[in-house]
N, C-alpha and C positions, 0 to 999 in steps of 0.2 A: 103195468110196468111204466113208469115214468122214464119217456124220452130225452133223450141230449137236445136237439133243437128247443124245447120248450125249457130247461134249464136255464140257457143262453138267455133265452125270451125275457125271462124271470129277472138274471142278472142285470140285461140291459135296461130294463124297466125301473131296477131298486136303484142304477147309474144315475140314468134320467132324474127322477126325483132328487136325489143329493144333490146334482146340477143346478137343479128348476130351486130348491130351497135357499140356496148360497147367496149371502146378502150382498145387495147392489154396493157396487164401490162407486166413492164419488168420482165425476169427472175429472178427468185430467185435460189439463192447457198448456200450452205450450205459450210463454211468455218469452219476448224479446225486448231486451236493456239496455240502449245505448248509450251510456256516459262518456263526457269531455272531459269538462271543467275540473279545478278542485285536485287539494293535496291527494296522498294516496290517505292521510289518516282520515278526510272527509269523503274520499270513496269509500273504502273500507268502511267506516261507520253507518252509509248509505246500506251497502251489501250487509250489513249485522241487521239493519234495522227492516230491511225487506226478508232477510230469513228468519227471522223474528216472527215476521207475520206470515211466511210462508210455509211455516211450522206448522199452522193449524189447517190446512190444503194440502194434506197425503198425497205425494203425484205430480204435483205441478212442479214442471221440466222452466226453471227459466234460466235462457240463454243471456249470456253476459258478454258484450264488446266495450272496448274501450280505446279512446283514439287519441289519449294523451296530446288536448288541448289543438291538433290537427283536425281541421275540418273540413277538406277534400278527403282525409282518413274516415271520419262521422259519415260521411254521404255514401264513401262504398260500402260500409260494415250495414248501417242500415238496409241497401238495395239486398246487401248477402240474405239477412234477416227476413226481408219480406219473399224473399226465395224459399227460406225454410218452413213455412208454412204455418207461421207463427198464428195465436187469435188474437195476440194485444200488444202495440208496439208502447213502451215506456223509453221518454228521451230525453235525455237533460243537455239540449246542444250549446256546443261554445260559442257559436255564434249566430245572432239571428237570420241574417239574409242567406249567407250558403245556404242551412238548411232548410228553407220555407219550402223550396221544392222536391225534396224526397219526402219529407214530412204532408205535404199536400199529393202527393203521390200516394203514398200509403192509405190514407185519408179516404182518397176517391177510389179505392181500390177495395173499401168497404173493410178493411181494418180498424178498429179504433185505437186513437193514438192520444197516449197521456203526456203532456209536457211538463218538465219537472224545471223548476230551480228557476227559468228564462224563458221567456215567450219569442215564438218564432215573427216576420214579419206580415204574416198572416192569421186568419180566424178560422183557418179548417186544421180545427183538432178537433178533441172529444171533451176534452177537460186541462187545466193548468194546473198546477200545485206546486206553492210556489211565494215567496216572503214580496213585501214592497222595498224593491230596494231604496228607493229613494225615500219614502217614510225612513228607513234602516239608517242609512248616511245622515238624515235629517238629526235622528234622534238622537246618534252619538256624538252629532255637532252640539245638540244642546246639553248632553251631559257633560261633555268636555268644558264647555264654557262654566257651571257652573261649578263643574273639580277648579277649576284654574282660574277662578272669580273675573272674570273678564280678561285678565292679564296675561298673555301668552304668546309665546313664539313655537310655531307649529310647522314641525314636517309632515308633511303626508306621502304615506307609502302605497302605492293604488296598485292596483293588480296587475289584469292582463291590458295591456292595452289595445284599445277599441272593441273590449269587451262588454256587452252593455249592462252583466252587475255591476262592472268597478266604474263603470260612466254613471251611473245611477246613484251610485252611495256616494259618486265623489260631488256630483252636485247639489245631491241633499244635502251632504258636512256643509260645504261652502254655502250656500244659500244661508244655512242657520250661524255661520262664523262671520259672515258681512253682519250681521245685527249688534256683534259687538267690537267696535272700531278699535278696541285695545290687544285684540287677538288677530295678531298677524299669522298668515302662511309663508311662511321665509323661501321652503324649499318643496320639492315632491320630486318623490323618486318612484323608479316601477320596479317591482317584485317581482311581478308576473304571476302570484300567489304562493312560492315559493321560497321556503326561509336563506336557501343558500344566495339564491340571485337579491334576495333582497339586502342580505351581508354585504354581498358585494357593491350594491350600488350606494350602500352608505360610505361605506369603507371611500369612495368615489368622490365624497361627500367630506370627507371626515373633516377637511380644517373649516367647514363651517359648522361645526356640532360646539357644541354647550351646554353646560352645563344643567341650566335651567330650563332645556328645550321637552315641550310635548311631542311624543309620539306619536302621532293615530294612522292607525293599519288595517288596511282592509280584509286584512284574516289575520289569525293570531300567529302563523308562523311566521308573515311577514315581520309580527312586530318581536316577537322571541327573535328574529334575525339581527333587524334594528336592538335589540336589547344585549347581544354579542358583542358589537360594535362597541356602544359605549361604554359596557364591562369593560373592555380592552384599552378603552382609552382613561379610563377609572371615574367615568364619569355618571355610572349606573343607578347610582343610589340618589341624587338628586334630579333625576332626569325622570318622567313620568311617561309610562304606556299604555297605548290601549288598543286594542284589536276586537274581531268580529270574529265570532262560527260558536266559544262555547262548547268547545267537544272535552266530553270525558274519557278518562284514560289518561297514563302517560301522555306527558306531551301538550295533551288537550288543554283549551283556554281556561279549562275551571282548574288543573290544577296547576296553569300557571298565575291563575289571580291569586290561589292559595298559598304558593311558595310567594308572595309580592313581587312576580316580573310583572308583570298587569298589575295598573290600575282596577282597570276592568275590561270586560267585554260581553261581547252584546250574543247571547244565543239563536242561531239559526238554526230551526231544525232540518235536518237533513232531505226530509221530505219521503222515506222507504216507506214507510207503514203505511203513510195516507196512502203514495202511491200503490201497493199493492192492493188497500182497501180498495180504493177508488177502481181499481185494473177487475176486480172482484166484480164488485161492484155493476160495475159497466157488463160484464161477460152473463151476470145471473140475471139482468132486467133487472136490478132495482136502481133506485133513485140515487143519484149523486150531483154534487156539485160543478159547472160546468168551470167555474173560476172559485177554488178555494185559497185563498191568503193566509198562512201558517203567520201566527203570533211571532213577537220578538221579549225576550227580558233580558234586563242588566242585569250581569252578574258582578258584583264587586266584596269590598271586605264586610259589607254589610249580611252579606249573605249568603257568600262564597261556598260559608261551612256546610248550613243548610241544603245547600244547590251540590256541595261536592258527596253531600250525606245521601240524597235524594239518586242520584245517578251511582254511587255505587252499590245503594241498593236495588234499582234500578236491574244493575249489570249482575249485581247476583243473582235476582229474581229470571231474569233473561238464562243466566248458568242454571237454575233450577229448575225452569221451564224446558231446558233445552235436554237435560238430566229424564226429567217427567217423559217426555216426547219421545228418546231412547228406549225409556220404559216400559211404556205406553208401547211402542212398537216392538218389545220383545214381548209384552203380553198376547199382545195380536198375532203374533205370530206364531205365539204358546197355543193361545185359543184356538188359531186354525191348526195350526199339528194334532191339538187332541178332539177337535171337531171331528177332524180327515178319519182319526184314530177311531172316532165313534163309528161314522161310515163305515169302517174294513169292519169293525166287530159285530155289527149287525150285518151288513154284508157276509160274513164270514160264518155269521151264525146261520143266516139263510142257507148260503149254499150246505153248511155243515149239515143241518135238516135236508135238503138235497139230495147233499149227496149218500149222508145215512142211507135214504130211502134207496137210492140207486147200486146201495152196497148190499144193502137187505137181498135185491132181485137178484144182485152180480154172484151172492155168495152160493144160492141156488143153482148157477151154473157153472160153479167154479169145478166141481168134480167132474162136469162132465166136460168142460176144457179141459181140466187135467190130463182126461183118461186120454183125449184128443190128441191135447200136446205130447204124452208119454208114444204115442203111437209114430208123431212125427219126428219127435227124438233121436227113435230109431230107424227111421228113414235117412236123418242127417247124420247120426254114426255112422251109419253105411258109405252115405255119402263121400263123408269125409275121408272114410278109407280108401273110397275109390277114387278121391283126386289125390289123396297121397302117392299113389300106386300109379296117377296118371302125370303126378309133379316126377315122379322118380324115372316114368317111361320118357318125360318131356328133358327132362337132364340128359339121358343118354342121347334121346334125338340131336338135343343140342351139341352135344358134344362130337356124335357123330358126324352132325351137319358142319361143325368145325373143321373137325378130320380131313372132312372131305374137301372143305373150301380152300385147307391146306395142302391136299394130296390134288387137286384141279388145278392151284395156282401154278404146284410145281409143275403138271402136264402139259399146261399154257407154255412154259419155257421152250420146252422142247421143240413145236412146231412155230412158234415163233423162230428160233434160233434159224429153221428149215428153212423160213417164211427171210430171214434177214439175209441169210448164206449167199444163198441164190439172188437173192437184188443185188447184193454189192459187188457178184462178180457179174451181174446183167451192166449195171450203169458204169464201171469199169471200161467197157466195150466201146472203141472208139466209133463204131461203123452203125451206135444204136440211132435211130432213127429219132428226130425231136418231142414227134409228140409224144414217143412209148417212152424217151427219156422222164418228160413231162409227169406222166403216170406211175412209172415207175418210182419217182423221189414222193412222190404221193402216198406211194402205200408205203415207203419205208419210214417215212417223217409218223405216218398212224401206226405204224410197228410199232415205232420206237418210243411211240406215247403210252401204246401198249405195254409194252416192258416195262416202265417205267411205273406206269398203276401197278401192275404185276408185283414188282417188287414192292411199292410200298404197302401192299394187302398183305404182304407175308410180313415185312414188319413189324406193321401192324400187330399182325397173329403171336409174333417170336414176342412183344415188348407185354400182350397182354397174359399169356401166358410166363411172362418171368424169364423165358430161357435167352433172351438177347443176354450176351456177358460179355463184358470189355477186354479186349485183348491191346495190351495197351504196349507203349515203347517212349522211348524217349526221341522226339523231332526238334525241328526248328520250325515252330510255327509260324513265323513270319515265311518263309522257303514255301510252308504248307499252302499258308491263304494265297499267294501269290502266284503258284502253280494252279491252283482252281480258277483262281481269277484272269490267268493269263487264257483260260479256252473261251473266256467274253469280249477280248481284245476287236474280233472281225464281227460279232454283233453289234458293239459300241463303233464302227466305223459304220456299218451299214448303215443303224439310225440317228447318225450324225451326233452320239451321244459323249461327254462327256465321261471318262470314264479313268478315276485316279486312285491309287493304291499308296498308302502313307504307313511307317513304322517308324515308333519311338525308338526302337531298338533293332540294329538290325540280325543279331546272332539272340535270340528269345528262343532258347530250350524247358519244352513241359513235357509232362508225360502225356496223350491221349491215344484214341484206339483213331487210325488212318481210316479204317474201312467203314467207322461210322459218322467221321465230323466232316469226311468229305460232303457225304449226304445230304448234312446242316449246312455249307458251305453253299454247295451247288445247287441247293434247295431256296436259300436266300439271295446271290444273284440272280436264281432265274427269277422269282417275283418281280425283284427290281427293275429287270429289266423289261417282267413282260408290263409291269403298269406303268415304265415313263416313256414317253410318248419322244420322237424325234425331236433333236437340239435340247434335248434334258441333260441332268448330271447325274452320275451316281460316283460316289466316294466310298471308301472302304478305309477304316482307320484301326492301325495295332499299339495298343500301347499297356504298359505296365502300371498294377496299382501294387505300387510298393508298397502300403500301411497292410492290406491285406493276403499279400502274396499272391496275385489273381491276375490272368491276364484279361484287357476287356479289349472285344473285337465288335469294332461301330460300322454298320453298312447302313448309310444313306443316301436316298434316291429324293429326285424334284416330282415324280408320279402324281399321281391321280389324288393320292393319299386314302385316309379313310376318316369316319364318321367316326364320336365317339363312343356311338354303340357297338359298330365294328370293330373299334379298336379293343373293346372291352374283350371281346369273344373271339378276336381272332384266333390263339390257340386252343380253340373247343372242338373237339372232334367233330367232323362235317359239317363245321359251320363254314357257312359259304357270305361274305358280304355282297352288294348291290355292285358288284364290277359291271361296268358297260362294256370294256372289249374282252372281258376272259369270265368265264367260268370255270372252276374245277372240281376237285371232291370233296374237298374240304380235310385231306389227309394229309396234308404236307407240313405244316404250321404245327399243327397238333403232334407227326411224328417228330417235326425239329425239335420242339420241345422235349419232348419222352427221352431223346437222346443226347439232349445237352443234360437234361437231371440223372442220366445214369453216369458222368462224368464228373457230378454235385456239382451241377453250373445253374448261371438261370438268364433267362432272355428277357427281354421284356420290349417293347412297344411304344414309341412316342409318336403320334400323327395328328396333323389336321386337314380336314375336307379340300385337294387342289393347294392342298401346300408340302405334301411328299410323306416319307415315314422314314424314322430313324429305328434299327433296329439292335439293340445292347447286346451282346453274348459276354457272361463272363465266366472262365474256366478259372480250376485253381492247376498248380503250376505241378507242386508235390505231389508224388506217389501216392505219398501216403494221406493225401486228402480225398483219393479215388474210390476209398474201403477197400472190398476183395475182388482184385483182378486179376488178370494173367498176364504172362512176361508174353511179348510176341518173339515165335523161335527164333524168327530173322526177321532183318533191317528190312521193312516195308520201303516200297518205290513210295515216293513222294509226289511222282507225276502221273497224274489224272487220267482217265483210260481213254482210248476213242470212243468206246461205247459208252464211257460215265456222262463224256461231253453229248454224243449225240440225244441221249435219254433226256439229260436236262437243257440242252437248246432245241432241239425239236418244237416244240409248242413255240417258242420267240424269233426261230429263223421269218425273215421274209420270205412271203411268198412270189416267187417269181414267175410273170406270166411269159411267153417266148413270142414273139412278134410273128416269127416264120412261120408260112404256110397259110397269114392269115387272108382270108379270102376279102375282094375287094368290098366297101362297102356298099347295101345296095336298101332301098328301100320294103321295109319291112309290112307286109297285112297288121299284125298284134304287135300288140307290145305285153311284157309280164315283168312282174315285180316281185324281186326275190327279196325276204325280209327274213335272215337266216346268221345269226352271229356268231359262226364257225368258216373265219376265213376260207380256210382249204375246199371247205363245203360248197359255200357261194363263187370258189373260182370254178371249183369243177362244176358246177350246175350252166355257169355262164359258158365255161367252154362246148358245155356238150348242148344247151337249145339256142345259145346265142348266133349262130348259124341261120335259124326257122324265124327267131322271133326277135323283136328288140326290146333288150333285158336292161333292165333298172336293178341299182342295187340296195339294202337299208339295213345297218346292223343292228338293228334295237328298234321294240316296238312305237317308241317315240316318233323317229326316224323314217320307218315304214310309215306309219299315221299321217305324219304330214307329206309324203312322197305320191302318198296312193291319191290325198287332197288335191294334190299338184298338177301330178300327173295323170289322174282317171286312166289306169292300166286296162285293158283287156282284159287280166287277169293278174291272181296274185298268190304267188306261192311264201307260207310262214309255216318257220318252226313253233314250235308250244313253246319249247321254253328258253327265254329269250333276256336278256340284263333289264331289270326292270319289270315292265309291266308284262304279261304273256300274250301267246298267240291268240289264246282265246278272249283276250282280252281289245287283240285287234280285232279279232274278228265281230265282236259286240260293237265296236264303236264305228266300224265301215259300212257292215249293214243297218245300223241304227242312222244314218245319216243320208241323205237324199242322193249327194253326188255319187254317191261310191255303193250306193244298195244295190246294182243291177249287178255288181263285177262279181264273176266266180272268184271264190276261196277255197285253194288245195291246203291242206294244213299236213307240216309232217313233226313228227316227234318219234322222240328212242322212245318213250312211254306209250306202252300199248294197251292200256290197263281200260275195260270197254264203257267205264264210267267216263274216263275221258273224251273217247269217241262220244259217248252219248251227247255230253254237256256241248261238242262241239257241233254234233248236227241240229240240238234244241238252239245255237248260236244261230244257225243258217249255215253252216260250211256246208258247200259243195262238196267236196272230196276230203278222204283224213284216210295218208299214207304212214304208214310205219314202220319207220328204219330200223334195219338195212332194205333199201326197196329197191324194186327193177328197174332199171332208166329207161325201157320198154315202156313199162307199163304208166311210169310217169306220165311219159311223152304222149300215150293215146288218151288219157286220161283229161290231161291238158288239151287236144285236139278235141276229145268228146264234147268238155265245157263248152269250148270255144263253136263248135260246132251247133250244141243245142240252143246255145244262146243264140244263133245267127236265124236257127228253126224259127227260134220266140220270135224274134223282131220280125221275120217272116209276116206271121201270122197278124200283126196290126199293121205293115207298111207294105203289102206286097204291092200293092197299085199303086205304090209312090213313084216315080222317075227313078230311073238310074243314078240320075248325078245325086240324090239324096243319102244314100249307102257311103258312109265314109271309109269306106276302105283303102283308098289310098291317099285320103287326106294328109295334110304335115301333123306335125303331132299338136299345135296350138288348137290346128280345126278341130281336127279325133278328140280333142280335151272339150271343146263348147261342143261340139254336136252329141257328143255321149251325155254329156249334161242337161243338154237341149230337152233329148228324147227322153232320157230318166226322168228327168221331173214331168214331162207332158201325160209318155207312161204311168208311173206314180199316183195321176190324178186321174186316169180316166172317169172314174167313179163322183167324181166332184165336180156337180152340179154349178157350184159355185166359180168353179175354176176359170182363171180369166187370162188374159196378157199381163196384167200387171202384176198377176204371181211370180209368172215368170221371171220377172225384169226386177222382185224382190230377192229373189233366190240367186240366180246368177249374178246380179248387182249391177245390169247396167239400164240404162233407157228404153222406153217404146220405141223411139225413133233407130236408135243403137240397132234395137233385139230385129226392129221387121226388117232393115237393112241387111242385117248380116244373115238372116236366116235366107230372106230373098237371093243374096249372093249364094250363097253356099249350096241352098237345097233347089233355088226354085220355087220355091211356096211361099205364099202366105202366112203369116200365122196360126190364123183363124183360122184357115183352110186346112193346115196340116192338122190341126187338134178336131176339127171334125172329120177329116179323114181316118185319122188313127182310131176315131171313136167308130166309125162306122165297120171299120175292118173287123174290130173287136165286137161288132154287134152279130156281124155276119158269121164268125167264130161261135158265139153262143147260140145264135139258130140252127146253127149246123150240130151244136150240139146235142138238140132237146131235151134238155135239163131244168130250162129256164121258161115261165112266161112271157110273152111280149111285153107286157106292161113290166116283169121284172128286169127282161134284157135292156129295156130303156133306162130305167133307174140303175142298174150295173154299166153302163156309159155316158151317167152323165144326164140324161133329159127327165126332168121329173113331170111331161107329160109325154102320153104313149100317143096322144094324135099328133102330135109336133114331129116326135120321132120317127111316125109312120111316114109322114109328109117328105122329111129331110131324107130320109132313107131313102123313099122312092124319086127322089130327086136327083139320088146320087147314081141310083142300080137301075130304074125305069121300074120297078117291080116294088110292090109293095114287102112289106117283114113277113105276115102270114103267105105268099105266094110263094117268097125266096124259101119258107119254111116248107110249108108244102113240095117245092120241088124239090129239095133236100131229100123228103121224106122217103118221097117216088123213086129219087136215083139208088136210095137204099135197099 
């Protein structure tokens, strides 16, 4: 039977081969082209004639700059270019001396660089390519004199000036026009190579032009410029031109000899071809020209026809070539598609023989799969009935477990109701005593929070089951909001808040149900008010959209705001955002919602992050936009209940602490650090140990993180789940960290689920209590910590002095000396361990660290760290667990005679003798 790994084998091998036979492509190069100079028709013509030759070089990538006639622009483009990675710089610079040195740059930088058109002020290139100008200017000086038989008046129109082609050709003209003393140069104007600027400068000129005046131009748009001019003064047809370059095309010198604006003009070839030759050239090792000089011819009426015959066949042959070359590459591309195509079908045949064979084996065991599969078939009919049967039991559970959470909710009322009766005629009682007052508004403020979830679980249950139904009436909703809003009046004084109620209208009658938009009402200032912070605003706005009949009711707050993730999902059933002072269930938003769409309204959300939230409600007004509601039998009160107020200010009242009774203050042994972001939570924890111990406070794991840094607690009590990052999250980064690894961590959370426990004792927590917990058991819990910790330290510092024990240090000292010890601790084991670890970790000096440990402890440095080592030696002897030679390596001495020496230096008694008599007293 032929196996599947050897199929694979087979494929990869037939892959391989098709790979291995695929013909080499030629190399590709990356060229860079930096052009100045020159009309755009004599760049262009450049670019035609280097793709021209770049046609027959598949690949090659050439980069094109151009710095129009700027050359501080030519020197940055080229540095861009040699950045790109180029292998051959081609440059036609404007002018010589700028460029000599980025050109000589390139050069030594082991680039070869071709210089086009103009030689730089230097000999580090590769090659030039490139006309004589001065031969060029020479030679149209002498044809000119022989057009114009010695006899002439001559303007000359020169280029750029201090350019060195137009310095060149203007010297050669003049050089050969001194030899005939009847050919004067009257005038010279600059072009700059351009025909418009050369118009102009005749035009500049004009009342010295005539009739019988020569032209001669150092490119031929200069002299089509000059040939404008005297059209326009009509003096075109006896006036004579001639110009340089010879370009075909529109435009071009040859067809302006052939229309007779030119005399003539002199051909320069552009230089693209050689250049790309020459670029070739240079990159393959072979031979080229280090100075080649590109020919010049006259073109004139003599020959114009010939020369303009030659160049448009020229430019077809170029279109035909260019035609062929598209060709050519869609064959190539033909050929690899049906190459690829031959690969899959021999590929495809193989495997097909393949897999034949492997169908041949497969078909042999197909019946006996069959009878297999038939067998397991009927395993999954079974199945299937039985999770039908187990889907249909899992419904009723559900349904049941509904029932129930409905029929619980409502049994919750009742001893709640028990639960509130009784406090409100307790704190009613003028003779109640401060602190049980204290406790008392404590448990009714968590009743009434109670209640309040309570209710909105069964709403919840009434809106997903369908059976909420609007009982609806006609109000004054402005009367409405306003009454809701009047029970925030003394929490907007408390937190010094802002707090303003605005109507467009003040008699605004709609239909809605009272008993549910309270809800949404009371539901929406309480947010507001629990996320803005003292001296904030929050506004409430009623106004009429008249185009739609709809009233819209705006509540905005300066809060905390939200994220625009949060804001997206705020109405999403228990979704909870990143709030640092409140968490909730994420039920409120979601039922506001559910009850403004049973009214056909819609809310919606505007916030940004610490710039507040605005929140939209809009109702419609008519009955009959409500669909099927009920009449309510009677005129509903308008005025908000005590209990509606208490249920939704509960959570935002301040907490207030009572002065009375407090005991004076006295100097504390510990300190502990409560890091728990349930106001009510963290006062009652501080009323009841802040007596024993002195308590720190921190709402949020951030908060706690850097307090614990600060302040190095004796201990640290954290909730799990906390705004932001969790408890177990502090608890990883406190013992992950030098200062803070020694300090016990109690951890408490409502989560009692034993995965969590787990993850928090593989953390390192000390203790993980789970609320509702005993304040008993807290408290010996926290004493035990504190207690075992003091055992530890025992055991490495018992022979240190007294005054070394910081126990009633101030809190600065207790903060360096717990740091002291932890890190000295920390290292026993480390050989390496010096003073000027120490004085890295704490952050200050040698001199600093032995001062202040001298003050504080009495010790030396050096002295307390092999102190401490030797305690802990004497610790593991007593244990016999350990080697001598390993108990030395476990403190620090990586030899056992050193450590015997030191030891018995310290005890009188060697390690084996102190172990020995260990052994005896045992």
């Amino acid at each position: 039977m032929i196996a599947l790994p050897n199929t694979a084998l087979l494929i990869g091998v037939i892959l391989l081969f098709y790979s291995c036979s695929s013909p080499n492509t030629e190399k590709k190069y990356r060229i860079g082209f930096a052009q100045c100079t020159g009309t755009e028709n004599w760049k262009r013509a450049t670019r035609e004639a280097m793709a021209r030759e770049l046609s027959f070089h598949p690949g090659t990538e050439l980069i094109y700059r151009s710095a129009n006639d700027n050359s501080e622009l030519q020197v940055r483009q080229i540095k861009e270019l040699l950045n790109q990675n180029i292998d051959i710089l081609l440059v036609s610079p404007n002018e010589a001396k700028p460029l000599t040195s980025v050109v000589e740059e390139a050069y030594n930088r082991g680039i070869p660089v071709v210089v086009i058109d103009r030689k730089t002020s230097s000999d580090l290139y590769t090659s030039f390519i490139g006309i004589n100008n001065y031969e060029l200017g020479k030679m149209a000086g002498e044809y000119v004199a022989h057009a114009v038989h010695d006899t002439a008046n001559i303007i000359e129109a020169i280029g750029l000036q201090g350019s060195t082609p137009s310095a060149d050709r203007q010297r050669g003209f003049e050089d050969r026009i001194r030899q005939s003393p009847m050919i004067h140069i009257k005038a010279r104007v600059y072009g700059d190579w351009l025909q418009d600027k050369s118009t102009a400068a005749f035009l500049r000129i004009k009342d010295q032009l005539s009739p019988n005046d020569v032209v001669f131009a150092q490119n031929d748009p200069m002299a089509l410029g000059a040939y404008e001019v005297y059209k326009s003064l009509g003096m075109e047809r006896s006036a004579r031109f001639f110009g340089i370059d010879g370009l075909s095309g529109p435009g071009g010198g040859i067809q302006l000899v052939s229309d007779q604006v030119l005399q003539a003009t002199f051909l320069t070839p552009t230089g693209g071809e050689e250049a790309i030759k020459t670029a070739f050239a240079i990159l393959e090792k072979q031979p080229f020209h280090k100075e080649y000089i590109m020919p010049t011819v006259v073109i004139d009426s003599t020959n114009v026809r010939v020369m303009k015959q030659q160049t448009d066949r020229i430019n077809d042959q170029t279109h035909d070539i260019e035609k062929q070359y598209a060709l050519l590459q869609e064959q190539r591309r033909i050929y690899h598609n049906q190459r690829n195509l031959l690969y899959i079908a021999i590929t495809a045949l193989g495997l097909t023989l393949i897999l034949g064979g492997i169908a041949f084996f497969a078909l042999r065991n197909n019946r006996r799969i069959n009878r297999r599969l038939a067998g397991q078939n009927e395993k999954i009919l079974t199945q299937r009935n039985q999770l039908i049967e187990m889907t249909a039991r899992a419904k009723e559970a559900t349904d049941a477990k509904f029932n129930f959470f409905t029929n619980i909710s409502h049994e919750f009322r009742t001893p709640l109701t028990l639960i509130l009766g009784p406090l409100e005629d307790s704190l009613a009682s003028p003779k109640l005593h401060f602190t049980i007052k204290h406790n008392l508004q404590l448990v009714q403020k968590s009743a009434m929070r109670l209640m309040r979830l309570i209710n909105q679980l069964m709403d919840f249950r009434k809106i997903e089951e369908n059976k909420m139904r609007l009982i609806v009436s006609e109000n004054n909703i402005t009367d409405f909001v306003t009454e809701i809003a009047g029970s925030f009046h003394e929490i907007a004084r408390r937190k010094a808040i802002t707090f303003t109620i605005a109507s467009e209208v003040r008699d605004l009658r709609m239909w809605f149900d009272v008993n549910i938009l309270d809800k949404v009402f009371f539901n929406l200032l309480s947010n507001a008010f629990k996320f803005t912070n003292e001296n904030g605003s929050i506004s409430v706005t009623i106004a009429r959209d008249g185009v739609q009949d709809r009233v819209i009711i705006v509540i905005q707050d300066s809060g905390v705001g939200m994220t625009p993730e949060e804001a997206d999902h705020a109405f999403d059933l228990f979704y909870q955002g990143n709030k640092k002072a409140f968490k909730g269930t994420g039920l409120g938003l979601s039922l506001t919602k559910e009850m403004i769409h049973l009214h056909h309204g819609n809310i919606s959300v505007a916030s940004a992050k610490w710039q507040g939230s605005t929140f939209t409600v809009s109702l419609p007004i008519r009955r009959e936009d409500l669909g099927e509601t009920e009449i309510a039998p009677e005129k509903p009160l308008l005025q908000p209940s005590t209990e509606d107020i208490s249920m939704y200010t509960a959570d935002i009242q301040p907490m207030s602490i009572s002065d009375e009774g407090v005991l004076p203050l006295r100097q504390k042994e510990h300190s502990l650090l409560v890091i728990e972001d349930n106001d009510d939570l963290r006062v009652f924890l501080k009323k009841r140990l802040g007596g024993e111990y002195e308590l720190h406070e921190a709402e949020d794991a951030a908060s706690g993180i850097a307090k614990a840094y600060d302040l190095v607690p004796d201990l640290i009590i954290s909730d799990i789940i906390l705004p932001g990052e969790d408890g177990l999250h502090v608890t990883e980064m406190l013992k992950q960290d030098l200062r803070t690894s020694h300090i016990p961590i109690v951890l408490l959370t409502a989560k009692g689920a034993i995965e969590d426990q787990i993850k928090g004792i593989k953390l390192l927590a000390d203790a993980f209590i789970v609320k509702p917990f005993n304040l008993e058991y807290l408290e010996e819990t926290i004493k035990c910590l504190l207690n075992n910790r003091t055992v530890l330290r025992e055991h490495y510092t018992s022979e240190l002095p007294v005054e070394v024990r910081p126990g009633t240090a101030t809190l600065v000292t207790r903060k360096f000396i717990n740091e002291f010890i932890a890190i000295v601790e920390n290292n026993i084991p480390n050989e390496d361990f010096s003073v000027d670890d120490i004085c890295r970790q704490i952050g200050i000096s040698r001199v600093q660290l032995y001062r202040k440990v001298k003050a504080l402890m009495g010790y030396n440095v050096n002295d307390y760290i092999s102190t401490v080592r030797l305690q802990k030696a004497k610790f593991l002897l007593a244990d016999m667990q350990y080697s001598i030679s390993e108990v030395a390596s476990r403190v620090g001495y990586s030899s056992q005679a050193y450590f015997s020496t030191v030891f018995k230096s310290k005890f009188s008694i060697t390690p084996s003798e102190y172990r020995e008599k260990k052994r005896g007293a045992k």
